[in-house]
N, CA, C and O atoms as a GROMACS GRO file, in nm:
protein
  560
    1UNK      N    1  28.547   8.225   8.832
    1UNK     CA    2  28.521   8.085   8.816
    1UNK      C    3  28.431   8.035   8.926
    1UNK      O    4  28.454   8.046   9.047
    2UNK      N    5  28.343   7.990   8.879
    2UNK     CA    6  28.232   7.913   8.960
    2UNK      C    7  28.202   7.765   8.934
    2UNK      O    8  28.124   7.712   8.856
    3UNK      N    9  28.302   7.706   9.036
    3UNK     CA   10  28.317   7.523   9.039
    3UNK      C   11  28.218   7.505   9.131
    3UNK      O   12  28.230   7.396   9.188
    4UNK      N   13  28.136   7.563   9.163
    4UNK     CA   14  28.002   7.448   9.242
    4UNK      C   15  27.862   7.479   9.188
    4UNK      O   16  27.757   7.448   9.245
    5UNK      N   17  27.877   7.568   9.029
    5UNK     CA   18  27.768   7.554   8.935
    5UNK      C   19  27.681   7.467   8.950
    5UNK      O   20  27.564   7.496   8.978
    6UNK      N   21  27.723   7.349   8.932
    6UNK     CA   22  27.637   7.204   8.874
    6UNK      C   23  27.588   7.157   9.017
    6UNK      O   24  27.489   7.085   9.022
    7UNK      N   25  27.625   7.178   9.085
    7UNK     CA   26  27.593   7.103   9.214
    7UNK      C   27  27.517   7.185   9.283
    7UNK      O   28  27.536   7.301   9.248
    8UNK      N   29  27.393   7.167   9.414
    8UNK     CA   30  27.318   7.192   9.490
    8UNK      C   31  27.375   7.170   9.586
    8UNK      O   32  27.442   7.071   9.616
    9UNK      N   33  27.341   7.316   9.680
    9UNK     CA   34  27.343   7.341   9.776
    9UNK      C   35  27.270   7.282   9.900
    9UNK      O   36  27.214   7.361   9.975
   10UNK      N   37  27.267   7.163   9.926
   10UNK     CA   38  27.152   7.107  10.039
   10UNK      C   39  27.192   7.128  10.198
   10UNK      O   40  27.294   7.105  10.263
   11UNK      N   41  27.014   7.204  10.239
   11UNK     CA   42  27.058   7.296  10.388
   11UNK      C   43  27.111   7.148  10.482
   11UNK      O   44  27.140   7.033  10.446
   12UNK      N   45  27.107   7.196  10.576
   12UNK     CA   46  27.199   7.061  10.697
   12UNK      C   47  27.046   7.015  10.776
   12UNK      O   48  26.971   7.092  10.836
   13UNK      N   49  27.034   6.929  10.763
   13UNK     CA   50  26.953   6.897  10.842
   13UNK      C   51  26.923   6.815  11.007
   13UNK      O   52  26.962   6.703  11.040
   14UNK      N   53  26.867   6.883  11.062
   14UNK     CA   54  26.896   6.837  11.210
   14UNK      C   55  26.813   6.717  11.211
   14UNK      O   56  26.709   6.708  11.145
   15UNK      N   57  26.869   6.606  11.304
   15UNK     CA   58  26.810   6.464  11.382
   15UNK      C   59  26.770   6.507  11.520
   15UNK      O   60  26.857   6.530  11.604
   16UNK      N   61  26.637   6.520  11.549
   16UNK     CA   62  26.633   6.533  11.676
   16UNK      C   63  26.559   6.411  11.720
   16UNK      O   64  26.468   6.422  11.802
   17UNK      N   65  26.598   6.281  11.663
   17UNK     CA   66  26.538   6.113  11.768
   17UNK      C   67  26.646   6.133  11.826
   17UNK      O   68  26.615   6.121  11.944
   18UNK      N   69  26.799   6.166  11.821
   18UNK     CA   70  26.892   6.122  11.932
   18UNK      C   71  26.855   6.245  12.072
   18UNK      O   72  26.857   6.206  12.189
   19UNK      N   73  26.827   6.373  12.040
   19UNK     CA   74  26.771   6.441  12.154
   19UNK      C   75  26.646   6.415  12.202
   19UNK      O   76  26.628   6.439  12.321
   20UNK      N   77  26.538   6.364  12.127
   20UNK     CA   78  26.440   6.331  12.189
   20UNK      C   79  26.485   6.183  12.347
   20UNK      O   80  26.449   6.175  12.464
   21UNK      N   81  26.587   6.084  12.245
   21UNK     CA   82  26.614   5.979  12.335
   21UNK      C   83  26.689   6.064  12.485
   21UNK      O   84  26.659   6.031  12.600
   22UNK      N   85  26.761   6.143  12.461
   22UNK     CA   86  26.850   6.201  12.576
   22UNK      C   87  26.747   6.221  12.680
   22UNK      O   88  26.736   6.184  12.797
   23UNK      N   89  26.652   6.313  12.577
   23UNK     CA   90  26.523   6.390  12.703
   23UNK      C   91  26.456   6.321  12.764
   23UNK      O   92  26.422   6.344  12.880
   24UNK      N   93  26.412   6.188  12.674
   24UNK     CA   94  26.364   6.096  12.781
   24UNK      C   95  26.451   6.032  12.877
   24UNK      O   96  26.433   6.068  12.993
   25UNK      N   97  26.555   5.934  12.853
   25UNK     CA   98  26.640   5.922  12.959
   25UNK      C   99  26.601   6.011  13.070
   25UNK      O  100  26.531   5.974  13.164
   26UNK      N  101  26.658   6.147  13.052
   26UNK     CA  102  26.617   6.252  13.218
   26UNK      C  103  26.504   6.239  13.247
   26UNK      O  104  26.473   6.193  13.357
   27UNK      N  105  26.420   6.273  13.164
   27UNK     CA  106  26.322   6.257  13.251
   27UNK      C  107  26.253   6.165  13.343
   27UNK      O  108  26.167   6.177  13.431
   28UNK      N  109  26.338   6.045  13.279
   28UNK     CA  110  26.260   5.878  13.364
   28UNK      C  111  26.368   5.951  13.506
   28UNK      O  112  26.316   5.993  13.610
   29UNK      N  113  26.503   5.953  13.483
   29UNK     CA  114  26.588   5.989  13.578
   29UNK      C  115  26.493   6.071  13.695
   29UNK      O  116  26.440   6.043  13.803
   30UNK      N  117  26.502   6.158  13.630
   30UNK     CA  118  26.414   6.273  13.710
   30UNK      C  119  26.279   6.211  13.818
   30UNK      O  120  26.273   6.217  13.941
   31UNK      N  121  26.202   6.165  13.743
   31UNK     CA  122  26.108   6.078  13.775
   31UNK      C  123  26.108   5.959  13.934
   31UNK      O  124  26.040   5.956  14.036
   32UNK      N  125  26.206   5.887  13.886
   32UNK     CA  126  26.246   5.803  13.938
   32UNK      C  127  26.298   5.867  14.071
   32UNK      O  128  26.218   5.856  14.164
   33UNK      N  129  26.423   5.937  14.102
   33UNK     CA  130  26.475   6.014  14.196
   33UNK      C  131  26.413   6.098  14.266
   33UNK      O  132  26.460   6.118  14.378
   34UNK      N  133  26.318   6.157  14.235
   34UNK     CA  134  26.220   6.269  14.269
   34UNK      C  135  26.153   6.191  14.381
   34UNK      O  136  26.115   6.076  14.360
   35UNK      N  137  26.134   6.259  14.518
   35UNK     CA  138  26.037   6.195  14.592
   35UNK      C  139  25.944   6.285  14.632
   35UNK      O  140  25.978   6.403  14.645
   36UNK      N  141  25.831   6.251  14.655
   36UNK     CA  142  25.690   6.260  14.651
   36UNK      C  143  25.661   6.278  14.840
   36UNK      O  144  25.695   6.200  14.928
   37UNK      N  145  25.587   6.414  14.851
   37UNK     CA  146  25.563   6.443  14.984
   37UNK      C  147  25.405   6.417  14.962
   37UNK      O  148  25.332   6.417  14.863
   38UNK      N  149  25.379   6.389  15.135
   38UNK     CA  150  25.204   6.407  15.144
   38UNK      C  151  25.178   6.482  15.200
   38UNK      O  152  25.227   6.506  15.310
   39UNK      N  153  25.068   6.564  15.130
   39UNK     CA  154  25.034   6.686  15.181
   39UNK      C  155  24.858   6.656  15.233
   39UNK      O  156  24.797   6.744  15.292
   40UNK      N  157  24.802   6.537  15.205
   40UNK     CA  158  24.676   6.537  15.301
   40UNK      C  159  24.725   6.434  15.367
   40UNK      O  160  24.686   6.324  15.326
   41UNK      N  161  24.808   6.433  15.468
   41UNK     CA  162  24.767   6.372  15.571
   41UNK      C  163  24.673   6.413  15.700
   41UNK      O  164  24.630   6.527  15.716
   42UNK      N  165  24.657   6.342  15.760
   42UNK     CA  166  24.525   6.320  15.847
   42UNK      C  167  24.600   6.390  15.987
   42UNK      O  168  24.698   6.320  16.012
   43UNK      N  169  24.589   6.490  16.075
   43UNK     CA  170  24.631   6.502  16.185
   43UNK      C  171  24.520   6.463  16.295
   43UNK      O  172  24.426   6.537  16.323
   44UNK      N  173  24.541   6.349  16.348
   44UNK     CA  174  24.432   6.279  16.459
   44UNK      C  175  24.491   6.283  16.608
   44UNK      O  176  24.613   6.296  16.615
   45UNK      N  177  24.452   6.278  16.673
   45UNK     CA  178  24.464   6.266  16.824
   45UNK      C  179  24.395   6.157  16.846
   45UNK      O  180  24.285   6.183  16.799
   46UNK      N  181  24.392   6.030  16.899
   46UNK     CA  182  24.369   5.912  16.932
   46UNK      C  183  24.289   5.946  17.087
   46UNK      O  184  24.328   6.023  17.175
   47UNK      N  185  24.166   5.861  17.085
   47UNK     CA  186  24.112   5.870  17.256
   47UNK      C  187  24.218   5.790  17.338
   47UNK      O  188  24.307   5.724  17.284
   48UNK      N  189  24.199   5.802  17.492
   48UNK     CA  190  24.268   5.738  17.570
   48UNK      C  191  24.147   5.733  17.638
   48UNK      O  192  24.044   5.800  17.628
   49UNK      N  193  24.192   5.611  17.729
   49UNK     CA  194  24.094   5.564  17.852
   49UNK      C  195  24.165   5.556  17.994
   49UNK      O  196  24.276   5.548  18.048
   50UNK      N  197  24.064   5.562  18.012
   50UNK     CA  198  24.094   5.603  18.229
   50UNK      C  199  24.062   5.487  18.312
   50UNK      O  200  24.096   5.482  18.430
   51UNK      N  201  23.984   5.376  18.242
   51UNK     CA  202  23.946   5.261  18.282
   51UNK      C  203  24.030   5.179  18.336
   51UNK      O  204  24.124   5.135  18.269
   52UNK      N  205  24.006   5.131  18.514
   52UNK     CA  206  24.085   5.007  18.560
   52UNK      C  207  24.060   4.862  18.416
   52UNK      O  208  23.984   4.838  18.322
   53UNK      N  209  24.174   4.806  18.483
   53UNK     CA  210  24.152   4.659  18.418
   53UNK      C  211  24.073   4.555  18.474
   53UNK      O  212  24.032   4.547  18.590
   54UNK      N  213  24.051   4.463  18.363
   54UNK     CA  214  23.914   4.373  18.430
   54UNK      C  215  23.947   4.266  18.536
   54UNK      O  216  23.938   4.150  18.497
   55UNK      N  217  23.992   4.293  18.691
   55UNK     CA  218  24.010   4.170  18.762
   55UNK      C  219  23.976   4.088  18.766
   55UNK      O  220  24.030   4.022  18.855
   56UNK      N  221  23.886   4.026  18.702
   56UNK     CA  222  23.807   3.903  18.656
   56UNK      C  223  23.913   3.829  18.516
   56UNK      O  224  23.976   3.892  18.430
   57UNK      N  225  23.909   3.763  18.524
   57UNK     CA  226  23.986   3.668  18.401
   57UNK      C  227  23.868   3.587  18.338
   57UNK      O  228  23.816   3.488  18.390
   58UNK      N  229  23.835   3.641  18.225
   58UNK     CA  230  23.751   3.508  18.191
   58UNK      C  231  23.773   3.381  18.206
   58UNK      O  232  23.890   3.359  18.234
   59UNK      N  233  23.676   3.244  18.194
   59UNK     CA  234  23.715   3.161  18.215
   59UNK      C  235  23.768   3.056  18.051
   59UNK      O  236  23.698   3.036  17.951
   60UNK      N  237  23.889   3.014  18.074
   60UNK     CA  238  23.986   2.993  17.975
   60UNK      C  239  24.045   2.861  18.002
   60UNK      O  240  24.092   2.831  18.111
   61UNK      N  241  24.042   2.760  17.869
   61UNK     CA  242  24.068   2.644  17.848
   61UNK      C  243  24.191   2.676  17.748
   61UNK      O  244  24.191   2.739  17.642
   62UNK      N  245  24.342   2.582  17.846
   62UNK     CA  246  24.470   2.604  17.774
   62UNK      C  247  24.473   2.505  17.722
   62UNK      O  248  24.475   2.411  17.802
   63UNK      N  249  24.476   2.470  17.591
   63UNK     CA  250  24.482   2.327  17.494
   63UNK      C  251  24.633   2.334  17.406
   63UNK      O  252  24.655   2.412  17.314
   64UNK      N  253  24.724   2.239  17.458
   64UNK     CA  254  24.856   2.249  17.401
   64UNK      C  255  24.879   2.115  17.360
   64UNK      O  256  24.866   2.004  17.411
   65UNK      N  257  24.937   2.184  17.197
   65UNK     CA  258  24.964   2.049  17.105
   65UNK      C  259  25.110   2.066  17.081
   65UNK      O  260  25.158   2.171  17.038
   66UNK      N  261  25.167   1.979  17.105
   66UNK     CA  262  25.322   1.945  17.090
   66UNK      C  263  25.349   1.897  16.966
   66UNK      O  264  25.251   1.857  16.904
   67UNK      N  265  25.473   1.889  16.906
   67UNK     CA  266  25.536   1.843  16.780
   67UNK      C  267  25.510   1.670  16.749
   67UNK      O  268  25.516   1.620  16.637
   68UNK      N  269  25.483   1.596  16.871
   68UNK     CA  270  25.455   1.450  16.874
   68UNK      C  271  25.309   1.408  16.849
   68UNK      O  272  25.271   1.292  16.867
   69UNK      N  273  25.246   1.487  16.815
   69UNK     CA  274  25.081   1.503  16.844
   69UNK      C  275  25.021   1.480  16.982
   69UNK      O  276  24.932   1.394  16.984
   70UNK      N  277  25.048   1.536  17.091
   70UNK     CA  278  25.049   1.497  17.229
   70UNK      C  279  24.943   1.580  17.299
   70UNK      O  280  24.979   1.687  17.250
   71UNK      N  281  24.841   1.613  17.376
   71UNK     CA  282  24.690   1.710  17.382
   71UNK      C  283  24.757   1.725  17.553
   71UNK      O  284  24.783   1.627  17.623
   72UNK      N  285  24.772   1.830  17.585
   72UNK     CA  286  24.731   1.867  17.710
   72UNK      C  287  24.658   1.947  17.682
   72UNK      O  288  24.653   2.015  17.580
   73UNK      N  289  24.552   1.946  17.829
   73UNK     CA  290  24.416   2.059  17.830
   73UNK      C  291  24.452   2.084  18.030
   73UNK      O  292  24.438   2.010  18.127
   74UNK      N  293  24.504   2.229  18.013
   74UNK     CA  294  24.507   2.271  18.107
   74UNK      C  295  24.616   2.238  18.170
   74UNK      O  296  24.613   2.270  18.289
   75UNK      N  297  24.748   2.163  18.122
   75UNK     CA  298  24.823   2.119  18.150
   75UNK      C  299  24.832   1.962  18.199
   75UNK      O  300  24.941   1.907  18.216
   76UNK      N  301  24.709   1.896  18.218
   76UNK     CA  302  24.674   1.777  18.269
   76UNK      C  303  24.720   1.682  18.094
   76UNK      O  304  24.664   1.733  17.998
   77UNK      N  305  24.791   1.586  18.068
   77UNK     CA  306  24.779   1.475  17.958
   77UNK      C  307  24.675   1.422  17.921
   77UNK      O  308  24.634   1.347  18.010
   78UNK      N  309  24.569   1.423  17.777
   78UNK     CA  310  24.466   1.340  17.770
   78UNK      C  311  24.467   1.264  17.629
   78UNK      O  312  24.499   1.303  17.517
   79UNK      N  313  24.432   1.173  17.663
   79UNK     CA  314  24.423   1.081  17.511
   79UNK      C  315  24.250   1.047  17.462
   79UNK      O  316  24.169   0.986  17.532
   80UNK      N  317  24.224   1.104  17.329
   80UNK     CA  318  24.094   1.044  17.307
   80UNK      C  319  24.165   0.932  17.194
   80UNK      O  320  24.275   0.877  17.196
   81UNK      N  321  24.049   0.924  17.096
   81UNK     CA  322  24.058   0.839  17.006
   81UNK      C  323  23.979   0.953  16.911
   81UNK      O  324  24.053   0.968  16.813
   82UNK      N  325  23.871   1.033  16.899
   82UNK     CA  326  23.855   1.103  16.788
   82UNK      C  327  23.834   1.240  16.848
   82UNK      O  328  23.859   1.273  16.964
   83UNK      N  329  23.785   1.314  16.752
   83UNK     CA  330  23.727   1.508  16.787
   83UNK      C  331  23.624   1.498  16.896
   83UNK      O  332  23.611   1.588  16.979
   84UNK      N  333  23.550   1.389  16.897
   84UNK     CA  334  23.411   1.386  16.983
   84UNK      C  335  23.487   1.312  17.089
   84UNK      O  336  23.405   1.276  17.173
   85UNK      N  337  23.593   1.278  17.118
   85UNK     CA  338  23.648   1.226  17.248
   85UNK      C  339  23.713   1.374  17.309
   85UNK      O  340  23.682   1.422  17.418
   86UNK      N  341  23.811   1.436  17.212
   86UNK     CA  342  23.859   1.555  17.228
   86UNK      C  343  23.690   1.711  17.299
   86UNK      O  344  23.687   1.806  17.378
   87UNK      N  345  23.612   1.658  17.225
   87UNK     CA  346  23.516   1.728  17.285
   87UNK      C  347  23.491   1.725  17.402
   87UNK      O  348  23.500   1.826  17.472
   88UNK      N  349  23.456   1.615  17.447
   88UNK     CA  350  23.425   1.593  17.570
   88UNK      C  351  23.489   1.588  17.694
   88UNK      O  352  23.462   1.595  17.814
   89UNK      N  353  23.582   1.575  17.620
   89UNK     CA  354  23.731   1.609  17.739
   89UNK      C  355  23.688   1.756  17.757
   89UNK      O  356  23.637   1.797  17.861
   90UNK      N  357  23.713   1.836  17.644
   90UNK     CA  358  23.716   2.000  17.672
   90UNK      C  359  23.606   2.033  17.754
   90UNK      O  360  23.617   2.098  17.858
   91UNK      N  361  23.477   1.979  17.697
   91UNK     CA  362  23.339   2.021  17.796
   91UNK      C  363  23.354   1.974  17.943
   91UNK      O  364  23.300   2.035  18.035
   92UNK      N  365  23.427   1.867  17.961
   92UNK     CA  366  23.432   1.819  18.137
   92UNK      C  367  23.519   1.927  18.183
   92UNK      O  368  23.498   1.980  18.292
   93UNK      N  369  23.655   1.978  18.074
   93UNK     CA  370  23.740   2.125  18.151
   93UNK      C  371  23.676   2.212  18.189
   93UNK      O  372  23.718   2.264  18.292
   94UNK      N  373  23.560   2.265  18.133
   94UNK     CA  374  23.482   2.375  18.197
   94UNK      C  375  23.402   2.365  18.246
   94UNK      O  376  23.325   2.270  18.257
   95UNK      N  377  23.402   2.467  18.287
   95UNK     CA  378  23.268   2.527  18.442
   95UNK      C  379  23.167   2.515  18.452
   95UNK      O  380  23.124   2.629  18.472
   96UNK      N  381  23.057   2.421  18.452
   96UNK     CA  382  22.879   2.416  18.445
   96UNK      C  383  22.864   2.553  18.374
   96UNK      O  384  22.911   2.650  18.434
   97UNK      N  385  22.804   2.574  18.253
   97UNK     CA  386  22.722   2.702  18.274
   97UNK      C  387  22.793   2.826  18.210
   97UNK      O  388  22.733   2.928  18.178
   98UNK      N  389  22.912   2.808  18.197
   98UNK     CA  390  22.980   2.889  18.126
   98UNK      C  391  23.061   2.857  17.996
   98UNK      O  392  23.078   2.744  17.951
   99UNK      N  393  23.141   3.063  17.904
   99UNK     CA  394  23.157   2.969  17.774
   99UNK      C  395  23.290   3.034  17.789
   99UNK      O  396  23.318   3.152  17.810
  100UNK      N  397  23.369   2.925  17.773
  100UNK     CA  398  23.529   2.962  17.850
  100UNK      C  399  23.605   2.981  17.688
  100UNK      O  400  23.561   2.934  17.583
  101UNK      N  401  23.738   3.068  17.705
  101UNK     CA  402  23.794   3.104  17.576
  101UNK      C  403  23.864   2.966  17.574
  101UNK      O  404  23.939   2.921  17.660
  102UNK      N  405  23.833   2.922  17.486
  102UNK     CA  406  23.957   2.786  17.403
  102UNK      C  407  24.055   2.865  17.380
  102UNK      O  408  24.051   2.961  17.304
  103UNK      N  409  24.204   2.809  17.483
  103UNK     CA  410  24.353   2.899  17.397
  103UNK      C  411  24.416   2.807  17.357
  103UNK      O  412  24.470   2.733  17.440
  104UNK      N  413  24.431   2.777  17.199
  104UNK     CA  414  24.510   2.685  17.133
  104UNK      C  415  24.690   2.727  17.141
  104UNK      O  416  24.731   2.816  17.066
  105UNK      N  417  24.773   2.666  17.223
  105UNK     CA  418  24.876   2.661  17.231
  105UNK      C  419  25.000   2.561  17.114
  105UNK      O  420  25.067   2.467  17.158
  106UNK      N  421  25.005   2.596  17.004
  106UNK     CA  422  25.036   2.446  16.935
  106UNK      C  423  25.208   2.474  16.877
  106UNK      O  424  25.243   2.578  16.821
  107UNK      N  425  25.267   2.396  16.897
  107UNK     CA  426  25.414   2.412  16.893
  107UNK      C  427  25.453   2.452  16.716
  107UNK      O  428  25.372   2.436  16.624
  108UNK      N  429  25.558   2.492  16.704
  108UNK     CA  430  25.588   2.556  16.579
  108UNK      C  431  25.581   2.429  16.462
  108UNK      O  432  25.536   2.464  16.353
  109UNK      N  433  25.620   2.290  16.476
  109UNK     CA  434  25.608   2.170  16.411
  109UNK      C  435  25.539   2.090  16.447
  109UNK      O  436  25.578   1.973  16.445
  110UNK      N  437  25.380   2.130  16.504
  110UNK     CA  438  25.302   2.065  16.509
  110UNK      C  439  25.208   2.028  16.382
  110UNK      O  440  25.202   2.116  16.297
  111UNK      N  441  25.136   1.912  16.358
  111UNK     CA  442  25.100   1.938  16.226
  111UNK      C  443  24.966   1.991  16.223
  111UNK      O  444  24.886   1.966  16.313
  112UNK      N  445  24.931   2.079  16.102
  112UNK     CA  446  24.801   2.145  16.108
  112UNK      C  447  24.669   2.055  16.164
  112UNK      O  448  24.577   2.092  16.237
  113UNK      N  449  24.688   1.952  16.115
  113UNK     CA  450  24.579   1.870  16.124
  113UNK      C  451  24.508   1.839  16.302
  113UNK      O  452  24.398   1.805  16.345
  114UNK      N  453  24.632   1.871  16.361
  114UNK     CA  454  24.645   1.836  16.498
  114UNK      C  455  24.546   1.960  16.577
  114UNK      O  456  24.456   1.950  16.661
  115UNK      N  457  24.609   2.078  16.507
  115UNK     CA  458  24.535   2.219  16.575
  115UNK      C  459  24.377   2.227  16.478
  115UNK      O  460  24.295   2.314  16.507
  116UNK      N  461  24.347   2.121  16.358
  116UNK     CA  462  24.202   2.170  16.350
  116UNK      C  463  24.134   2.094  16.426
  116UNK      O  464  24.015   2.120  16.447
  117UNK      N  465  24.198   1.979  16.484
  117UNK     CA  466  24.136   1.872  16.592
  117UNK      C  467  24.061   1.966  16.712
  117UNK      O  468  23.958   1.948  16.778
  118UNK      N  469  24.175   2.090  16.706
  118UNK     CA  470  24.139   2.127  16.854
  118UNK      C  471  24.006   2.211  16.778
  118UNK      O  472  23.890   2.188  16.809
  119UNK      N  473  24.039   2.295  16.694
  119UNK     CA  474  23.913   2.382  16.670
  119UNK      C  475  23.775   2.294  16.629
  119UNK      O  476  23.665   2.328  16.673
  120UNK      N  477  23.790   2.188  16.548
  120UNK     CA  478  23.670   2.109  16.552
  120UNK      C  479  23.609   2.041  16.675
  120UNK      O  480  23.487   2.042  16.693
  121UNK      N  481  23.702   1.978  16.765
  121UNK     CA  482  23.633   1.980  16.885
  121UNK      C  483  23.614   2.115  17.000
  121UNK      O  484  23.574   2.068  17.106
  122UNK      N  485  23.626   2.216  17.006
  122UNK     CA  486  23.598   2.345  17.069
  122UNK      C  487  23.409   2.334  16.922
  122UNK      O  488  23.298   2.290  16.952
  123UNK      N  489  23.431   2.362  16.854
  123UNK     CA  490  23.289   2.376  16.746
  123UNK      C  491  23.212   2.278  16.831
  123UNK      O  492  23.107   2.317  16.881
  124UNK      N  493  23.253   2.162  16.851
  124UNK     CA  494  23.149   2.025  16.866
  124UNK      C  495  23.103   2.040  17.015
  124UNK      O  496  22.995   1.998  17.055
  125UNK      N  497  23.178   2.093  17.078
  125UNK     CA  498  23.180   2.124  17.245
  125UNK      C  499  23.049   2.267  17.288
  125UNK      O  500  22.971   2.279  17.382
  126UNK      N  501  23.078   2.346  17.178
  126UNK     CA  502  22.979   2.448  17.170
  126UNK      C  503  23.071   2.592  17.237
  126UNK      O  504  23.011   2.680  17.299
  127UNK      N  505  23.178   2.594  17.220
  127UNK     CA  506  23.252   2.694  17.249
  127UNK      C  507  23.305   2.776  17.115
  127UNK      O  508  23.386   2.735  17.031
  128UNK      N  509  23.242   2.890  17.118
  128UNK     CA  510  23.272   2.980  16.991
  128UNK      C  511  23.351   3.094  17.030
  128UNK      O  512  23.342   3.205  16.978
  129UNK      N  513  23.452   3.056  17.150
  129UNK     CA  514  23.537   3.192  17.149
  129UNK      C  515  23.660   3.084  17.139
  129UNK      O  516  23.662   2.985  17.213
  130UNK      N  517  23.751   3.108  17.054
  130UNK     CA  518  23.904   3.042  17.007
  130UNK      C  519  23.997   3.124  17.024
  130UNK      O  520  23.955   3.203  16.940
  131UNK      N  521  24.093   3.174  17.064
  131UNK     CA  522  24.258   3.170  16.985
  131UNK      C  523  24.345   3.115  17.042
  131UNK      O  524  24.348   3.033  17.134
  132UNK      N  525  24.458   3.192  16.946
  132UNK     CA  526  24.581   3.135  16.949
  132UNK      C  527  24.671   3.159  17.044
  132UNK      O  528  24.627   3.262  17.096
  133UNK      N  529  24.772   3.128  17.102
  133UNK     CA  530  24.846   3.197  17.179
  133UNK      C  531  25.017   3.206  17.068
  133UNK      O  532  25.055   3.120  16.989
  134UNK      N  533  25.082   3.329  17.099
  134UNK     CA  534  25.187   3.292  17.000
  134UNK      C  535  25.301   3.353  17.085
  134UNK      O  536  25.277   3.405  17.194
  135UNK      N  537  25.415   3.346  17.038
  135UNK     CA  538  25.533   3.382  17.140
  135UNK      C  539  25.593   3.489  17.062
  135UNK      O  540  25.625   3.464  16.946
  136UNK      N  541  25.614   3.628  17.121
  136UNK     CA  542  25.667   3.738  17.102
  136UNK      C  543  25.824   3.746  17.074
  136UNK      O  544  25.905   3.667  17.123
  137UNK      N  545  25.852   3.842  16.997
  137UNK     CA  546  26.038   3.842  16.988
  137UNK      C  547  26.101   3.707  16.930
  137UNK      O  548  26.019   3.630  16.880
  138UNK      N  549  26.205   3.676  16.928
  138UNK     CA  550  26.292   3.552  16.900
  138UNK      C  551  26.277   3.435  16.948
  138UNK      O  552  26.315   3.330  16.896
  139UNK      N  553  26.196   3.453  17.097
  139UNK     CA  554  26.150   3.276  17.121
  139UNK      C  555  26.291   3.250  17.211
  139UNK      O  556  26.322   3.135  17.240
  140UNK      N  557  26.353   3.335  17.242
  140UNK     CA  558  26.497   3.255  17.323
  140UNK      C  559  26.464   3.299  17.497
  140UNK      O  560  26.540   3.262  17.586
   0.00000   0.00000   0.00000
């Protein structure tokens, strides 16, 4: 007796989207976890110098703006009324003849407007060496 006459035999067929999904999974895994060495890096030796330091100090204008909008130059108090008052203050701070570094000192809540005062009058004064001075570490 043969009871599965009428009926077909159908082979099994495999799904491989759920193994394809597995394989990707690892591999992002893989990917992801895997770290990455450098193999051209640069082996340099840096010059050094033998040179004393310059006992000379250039000559340097300290311009400090406080949180109140308040101008010391050099530590002395000055009040103008505009940039071209602020100029001229700065040009009487320096030396006949020389071009002294402007060091803008300006407190952490000072307002911007206050420190371009200083750089527009250093421009108007004819002094093209500027910076900043800033405070290292935590400030305590």
């Amino acid at each position: 007796m043969n009871f599965r006459k009428g009926r077909r035999r159908e082979d099994p067929e495999i799904n491989l989207i759920p193994f394809i999904d597995v394989l990707l999974v690892i591999l992002i895994f893989l990917m992801v976890t895997t770290t990455y060495s450098k193999f051209t890096e640069l082996q340099i030796t840096l010059p050094t110098a033998d040179a004393q330091k310059a006992i000379e100090q250039p000559d340097q204008i300290d311009v400090t703006v406080d949180a109140k909008g308040n101008y010391t130059i050099n530590g002395e108090p000055v009040s103008f009324r505009d940039v071209a008052g602020l100029a001229s203050v700065l040009k009487a701070a320096a030396r006949p003849g020389s071009d002294p570094v402007v060091v803008v000192n300006a407190d952490q809540f000072a307002m911007h407007q206050m420190v371009v005062n200083v750089m527009e009058a250093a421009r108007l004064a004819g002094f093209g060496k500027l910076t900043f001075a800033a405070q290292t570490g935590s400030g305590k």
